[in-house]
N, C-alpha and C positions, 0 to 999 in steps of 0.2 A: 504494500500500500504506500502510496507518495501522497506524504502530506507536506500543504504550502498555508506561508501563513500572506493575506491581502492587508495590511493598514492602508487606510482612504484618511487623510489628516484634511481638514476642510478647517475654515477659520474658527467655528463654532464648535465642534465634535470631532473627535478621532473615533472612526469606525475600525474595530478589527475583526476580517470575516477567518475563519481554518476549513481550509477544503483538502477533501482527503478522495483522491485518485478524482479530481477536480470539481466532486460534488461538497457545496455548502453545508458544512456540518454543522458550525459553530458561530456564533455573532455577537460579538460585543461593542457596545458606545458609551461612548464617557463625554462627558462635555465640559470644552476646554476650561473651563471656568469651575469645574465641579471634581476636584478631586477624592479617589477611590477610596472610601471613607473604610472597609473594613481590614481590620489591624492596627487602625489608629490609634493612638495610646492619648489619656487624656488625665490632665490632674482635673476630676470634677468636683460639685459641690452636693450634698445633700441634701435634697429640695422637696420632698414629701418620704413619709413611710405609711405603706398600705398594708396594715394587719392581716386585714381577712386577704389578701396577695399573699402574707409573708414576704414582700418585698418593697424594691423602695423606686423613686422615680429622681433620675440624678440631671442635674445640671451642667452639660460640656458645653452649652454654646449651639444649640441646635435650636430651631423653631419651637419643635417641643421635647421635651425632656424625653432623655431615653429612660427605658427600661433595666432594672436590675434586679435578680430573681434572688433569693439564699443560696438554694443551689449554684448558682453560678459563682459564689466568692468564693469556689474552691478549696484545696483542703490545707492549702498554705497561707490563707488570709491572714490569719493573726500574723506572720511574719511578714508579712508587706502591709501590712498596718505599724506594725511597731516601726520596718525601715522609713515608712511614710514620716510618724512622729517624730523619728531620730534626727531625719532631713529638713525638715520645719525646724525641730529645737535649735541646729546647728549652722545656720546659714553661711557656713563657710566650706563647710566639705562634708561631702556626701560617704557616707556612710559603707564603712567597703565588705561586700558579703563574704569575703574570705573568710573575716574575723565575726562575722556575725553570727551571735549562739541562738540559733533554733530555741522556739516556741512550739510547745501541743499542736499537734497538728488539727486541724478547727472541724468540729463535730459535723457531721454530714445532717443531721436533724434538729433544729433549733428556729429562734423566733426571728427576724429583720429587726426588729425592735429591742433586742435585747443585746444586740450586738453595734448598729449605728446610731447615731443621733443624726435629727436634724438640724444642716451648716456644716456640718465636720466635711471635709475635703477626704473625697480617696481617689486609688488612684486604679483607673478605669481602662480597657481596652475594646471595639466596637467588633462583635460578633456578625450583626445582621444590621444590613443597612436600614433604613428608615423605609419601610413598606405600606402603601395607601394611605390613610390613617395616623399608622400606630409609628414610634419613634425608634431612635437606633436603638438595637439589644445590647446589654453587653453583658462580661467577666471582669473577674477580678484576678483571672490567672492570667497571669501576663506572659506574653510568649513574645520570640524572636524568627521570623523564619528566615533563612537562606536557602540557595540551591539544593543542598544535598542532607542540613540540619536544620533542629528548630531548639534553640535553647529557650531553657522553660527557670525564673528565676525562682531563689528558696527552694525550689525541690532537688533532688540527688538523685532520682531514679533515671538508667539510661534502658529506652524503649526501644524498640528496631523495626520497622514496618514491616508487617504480617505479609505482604505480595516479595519480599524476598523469600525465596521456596528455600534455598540453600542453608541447612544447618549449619553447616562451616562456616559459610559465609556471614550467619547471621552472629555465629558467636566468635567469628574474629572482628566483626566491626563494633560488638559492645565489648568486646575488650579494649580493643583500641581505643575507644571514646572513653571508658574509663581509667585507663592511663592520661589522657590529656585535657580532661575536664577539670577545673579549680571546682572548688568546693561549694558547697548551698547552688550549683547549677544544674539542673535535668538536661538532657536531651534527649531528644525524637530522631533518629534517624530515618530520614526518606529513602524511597526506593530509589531511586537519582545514585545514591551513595554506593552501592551496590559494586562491587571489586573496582571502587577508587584508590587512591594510593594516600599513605597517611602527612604526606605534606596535603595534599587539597584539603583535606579534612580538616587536618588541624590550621588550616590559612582560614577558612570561612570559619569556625571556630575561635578562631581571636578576632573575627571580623563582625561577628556579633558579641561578640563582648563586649569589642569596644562601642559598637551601636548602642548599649545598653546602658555604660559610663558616658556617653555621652550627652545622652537623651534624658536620662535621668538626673542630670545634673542644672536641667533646666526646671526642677522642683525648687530647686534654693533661691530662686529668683522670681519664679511665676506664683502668678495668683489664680486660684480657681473661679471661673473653667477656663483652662485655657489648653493647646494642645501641645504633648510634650514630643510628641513620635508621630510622624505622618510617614503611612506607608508610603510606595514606590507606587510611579501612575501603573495606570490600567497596563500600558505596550507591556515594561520589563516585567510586570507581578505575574503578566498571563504567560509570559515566556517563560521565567522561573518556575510556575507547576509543570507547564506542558511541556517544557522544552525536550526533543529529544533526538537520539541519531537519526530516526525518519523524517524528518523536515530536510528537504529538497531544496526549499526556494521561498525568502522572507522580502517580499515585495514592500516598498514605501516610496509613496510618493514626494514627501515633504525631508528635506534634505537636514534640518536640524532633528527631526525623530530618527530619519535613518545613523547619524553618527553616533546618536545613545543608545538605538539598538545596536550596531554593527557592535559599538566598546562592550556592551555586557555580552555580547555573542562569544565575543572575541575574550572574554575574559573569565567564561565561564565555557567555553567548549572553544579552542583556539583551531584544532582543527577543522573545525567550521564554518571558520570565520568569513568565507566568500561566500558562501548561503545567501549573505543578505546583499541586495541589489538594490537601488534606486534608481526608480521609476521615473521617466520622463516624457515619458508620451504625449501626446493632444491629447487623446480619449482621456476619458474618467477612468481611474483605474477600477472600480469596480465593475466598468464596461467592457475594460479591453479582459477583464477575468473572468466574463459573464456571469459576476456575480448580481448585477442588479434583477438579469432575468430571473434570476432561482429567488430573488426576495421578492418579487412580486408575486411567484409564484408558490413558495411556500409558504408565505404568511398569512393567508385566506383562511376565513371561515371553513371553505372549502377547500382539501388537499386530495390531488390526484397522484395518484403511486402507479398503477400498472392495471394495465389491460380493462382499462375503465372504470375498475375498482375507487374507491374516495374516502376520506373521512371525513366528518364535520365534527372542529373542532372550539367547543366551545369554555367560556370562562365565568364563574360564579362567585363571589363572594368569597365561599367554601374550601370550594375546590375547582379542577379544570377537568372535563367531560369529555370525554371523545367516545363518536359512533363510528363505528367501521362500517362502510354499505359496499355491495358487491359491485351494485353498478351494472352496465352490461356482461360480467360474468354468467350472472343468473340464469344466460341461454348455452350455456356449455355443454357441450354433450357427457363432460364426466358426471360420475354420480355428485351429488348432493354432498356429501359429508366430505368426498376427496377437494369439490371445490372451495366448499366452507374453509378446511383446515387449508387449501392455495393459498385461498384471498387473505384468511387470518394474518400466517404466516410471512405474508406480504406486506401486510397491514404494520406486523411487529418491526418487521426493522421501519419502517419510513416511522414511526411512531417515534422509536428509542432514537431517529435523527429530529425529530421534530424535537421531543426535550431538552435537547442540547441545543440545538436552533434558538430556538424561543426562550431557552432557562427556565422554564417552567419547574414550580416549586411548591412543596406543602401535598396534598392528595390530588391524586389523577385517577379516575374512573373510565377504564376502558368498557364500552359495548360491544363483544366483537360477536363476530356470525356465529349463532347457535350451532355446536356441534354435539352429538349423541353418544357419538364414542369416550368414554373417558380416556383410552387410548391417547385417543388425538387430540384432547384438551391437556394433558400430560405433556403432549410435544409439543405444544405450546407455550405453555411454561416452561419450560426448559430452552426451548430457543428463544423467549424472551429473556430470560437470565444469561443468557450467553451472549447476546446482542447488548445486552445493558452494560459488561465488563470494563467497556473503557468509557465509561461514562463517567466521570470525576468526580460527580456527586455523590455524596453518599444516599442511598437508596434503599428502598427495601420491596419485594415484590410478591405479593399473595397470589396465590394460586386460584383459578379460574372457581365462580362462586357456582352454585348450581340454576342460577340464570346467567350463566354465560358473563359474568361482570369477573375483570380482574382490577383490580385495586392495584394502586402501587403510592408510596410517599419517598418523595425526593427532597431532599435538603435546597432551603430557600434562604439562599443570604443575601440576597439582593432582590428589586423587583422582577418578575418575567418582561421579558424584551415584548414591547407592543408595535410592531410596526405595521402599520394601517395601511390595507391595500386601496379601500376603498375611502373617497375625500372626497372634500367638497371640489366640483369642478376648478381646476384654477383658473380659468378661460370668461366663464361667468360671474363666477363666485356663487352659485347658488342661485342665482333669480332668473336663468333661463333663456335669458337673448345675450349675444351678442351683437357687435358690428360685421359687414360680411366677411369671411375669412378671406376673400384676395386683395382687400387693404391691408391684412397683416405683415406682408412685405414692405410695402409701404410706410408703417408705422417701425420697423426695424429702422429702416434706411433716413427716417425722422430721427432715432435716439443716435445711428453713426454721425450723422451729421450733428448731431449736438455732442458726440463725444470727439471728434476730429477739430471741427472748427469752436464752439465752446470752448471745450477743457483743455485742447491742445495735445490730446492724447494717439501718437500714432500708429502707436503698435497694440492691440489688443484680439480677445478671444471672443467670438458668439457661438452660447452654446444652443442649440435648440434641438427639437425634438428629430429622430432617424428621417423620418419622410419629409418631415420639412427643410432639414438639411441638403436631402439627395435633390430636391427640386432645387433649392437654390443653388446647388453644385454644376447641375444638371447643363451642358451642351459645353462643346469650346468657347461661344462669348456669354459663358454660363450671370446668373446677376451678382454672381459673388466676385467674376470680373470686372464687371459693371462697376461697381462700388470700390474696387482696389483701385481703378481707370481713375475715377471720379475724387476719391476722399485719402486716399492710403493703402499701399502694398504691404502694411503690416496688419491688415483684417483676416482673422483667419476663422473658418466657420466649422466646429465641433460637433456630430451627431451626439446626444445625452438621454440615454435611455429615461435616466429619472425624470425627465421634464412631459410634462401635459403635450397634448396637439399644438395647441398655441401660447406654450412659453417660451419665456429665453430671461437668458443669463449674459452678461458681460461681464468678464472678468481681464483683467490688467497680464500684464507680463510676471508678476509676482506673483497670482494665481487669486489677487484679492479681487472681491467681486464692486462691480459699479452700478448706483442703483438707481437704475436707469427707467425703472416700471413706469407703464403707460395707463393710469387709471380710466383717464377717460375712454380707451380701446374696451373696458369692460362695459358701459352705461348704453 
């Protein structure tokens, strides 16, 4: 399988799409303004306590206060409570856990109120981003991740990911790790780690360390809420889980994102390191990847997989509903129960692509076609568990109910990705008329002439929509000559999938756009 990764960096949002043997699996957006809030470390403040919760509502600096359960202050709290106190009383040097004597480790069953007050500052990490509603989730077990480790502070336990199969391997790497851990630190070994050599280990290993004397050293001076640790944007944090020797080919458009990926590529897999490419195309990169076809086409209500088969995938409050329908299968000549278990079967993998697609999170109720055999409702469940294995999330998947319903709950740390196929016309806007469309040229060759003679601007980009493009391209004294003749040889005209029948875009030589829109073309 070749897996590639697409970053689309636009002036508002970085899009990153991962196609695997060049089908759209995966899709993330971040917006530039909005940085990747889980793993953010916070000194916050204590701003309600909810008995009948047993838990408390904390103040970081968010619209509304996050969330914090007992459960979640973990079973080293008292020791990063006391470090918190020591770092407050001493506003000159932070407290060093080498020397630091362990406290009881803190009761797994107890009250929020008999352990916090409200005002008292602690010191917080953001679990689940801030979804519909409700506010960021957090812990109080504060963690570090790098590529290959995750140091976990006050605790001493070293754990080693259950997906390394190898015994040997698994107890030469916590050996290792316990020979070069300092004391009052845990570590997680990731699968990543897996017959590395014990310089890299122990280099990203004093490398969150010193992340950790660093960041926390911003307690002796800050005031709650305020933030102590801001994770790594969305590009390196999704490269660091996913990163692997199957990646082929790390596409970016925008030339300051491609030098911070290329250095973390190059700094965490050196053999690598030419993987990553920048993109300079006319097209959109999403177009010249054909990834904008597969997001128009995946993201529907309606999803078609094969042989006319579909599902209709809908979203609740609760949870998220998908019906499997056969579709024209129905007239197959095989029996009944062989094409049921086809179309299922079929149905299972475009599914387990759809959740990674979307990030679909919390319970999902599959409908899928009634089959009689439990046989083949058996092989169903099981090639959906086999299909789900590189899914990232962690998950859990119930076996076919005796109406045909399989349930499954997937881990939600963020919202599900919503991208809307269907919108309000852009052409109209909603009310139904337009001007005729063969002034639409017309009203182009209005906004060149106010960007050429106006603004003084001679070299730029119009993006518009594939047909609209070919027609203005269209013959040797095509009208796109026309207007290089007349205004400027630096007009260049872009087909852009994402754009409506009658939009467009002007964008400059630096790729920023010019907003050039023609209101009155809609009335």
């Amino acid at each position: 399988m070749i897996s590639e990764i697409i970053i689309d960096v636009q002036t508002n949002e970085i899009s990153i799409a991962i196609l695997e043997d060049k089908k759209l699996v995966e899709l993330q957006k971040e917006a530039r303004n909005f940085s990747f809030s889980v793993g953010d470390i916070y000194l916050g403040k204590i701003k309600k306590l909810m008995p009948g919760l047993n838990a408390a509502f904390i103040d970081v600096g968010y619209k509304k206060d996050a969330f914090l359960h007992y459960q979640d202050l973990g079973v080293n709290f008292n020791n990063l409570n006391k470090f918190l106190e020591a770092a407050v009383a001493d506003k000159k040097k932070l407290p060093s856990l080498n020397k630091f004597a362990h406290l009881q480790s803190f009761p797994k069953e107890g009250s929020m109120s008999d352990v916090l007050k409200q005002g008292d500052d602690i010191l917080v990490q953001i679990v689940k981003e801030p979804i519909s509603t409700k506010g960021p989730r957090l812990t109080s077990e504060i963690s570090f991740a790098g590529r290959y480790l995750v140091i976990i502070p006050f605790g001493d336990k070293v754990s080693v990911s259950q997906k390394i199969r190898s015994s040997e391997e698994r107890a030469r790497l916590r050996q290792l790790i316990l020979s070069i851990k300092p004391k009052n630190f845990g570590v997680i070994v990731r699968t990543s780690a897996e017959y590395k050599r014990v310089v890299e280990l122990d280099t990203e290993l004093k490398t969150l360390l010193k992340r950790w004397e660093d960041n926390m050293s911003k307690v002796l001076k800050n005031k709650a809420p305020s933030l102590l640790y801001e994770e790594t944007g969305r590009t390196v944090a999704l490269l660091r889980d996913i990163f692997s020797p199957s990646f082929e080919h790390i596409y970016i458009n925008d030339e300051e994102v491609y030098n911070e990926v290329k250095d973390y590529v190059a700094l965490i897999a050196p053999e690598k390191g030419d993987i990553v490419e920048h993109y300079t195309g006319e097209l959109p990169i999403f177009d010249n990847y054909a990834i904008t076809k597969q997001l128009k086409s995946g993201f529907g209500k309606t999803v078609t997989f094969k042989s006319g088969a579909y599902l209709i995938i809908e979203h609740t409050e609760a949870m998220h509903v998908i019906d499997v329908n056969s579709g024209n299968r129905s007239k197959s000549t095989s029996g009944q129960e062989i094409t049921a278990l086809e179309v299922n079967t079929a149905a299972a993998t475009e599914i387990a692509r759809q959740l990674r697609l979307r990030d679909m999170g919390g319970i999902i109720v599959i409908d899928f076609i009634d089959m009689h055999e439990s046989e083949n409702r058996q092989k169903l469940y099981d090639y959906m568990r086999k299909i789900m294995v590189s899914d990232r999330a962690k998950h859990n998947i119930l076996p076919l109910s005796k109406f045909g319903l399989m349930q499954i709950t997937r881990q939600r740390v963020r919202p599900a990705l919503n991208f809307t196929t269907a919108e309000t016309c852009p052409v109209c806007l909603g009310k139904g008329e337009i001007k005729p469309s063969i002034f639409f040229v017309d009203l182009i060759e209005e906004k060149i002439r106010e960007i050429v003679w106006k603004f003084k601007v001679k070299k730029f980009n119009l993006h518009v929509h594939p047909y609209v493009a070919a027609f203005i391209n269209k013959g040797i004294f095509s009208q796109k000559m026309k207007w290089r003749f007349t205004y400027s040889w630096g007009i260049s005209v872009i087909p852009d999938q994402s754009l409506g029948f009658l939009e467009y875009k002007f964008f400059d030589i630096n790729k920023n756009e010019l907003d050039m829109k023609e209101e009155n073309f809609l009335e």
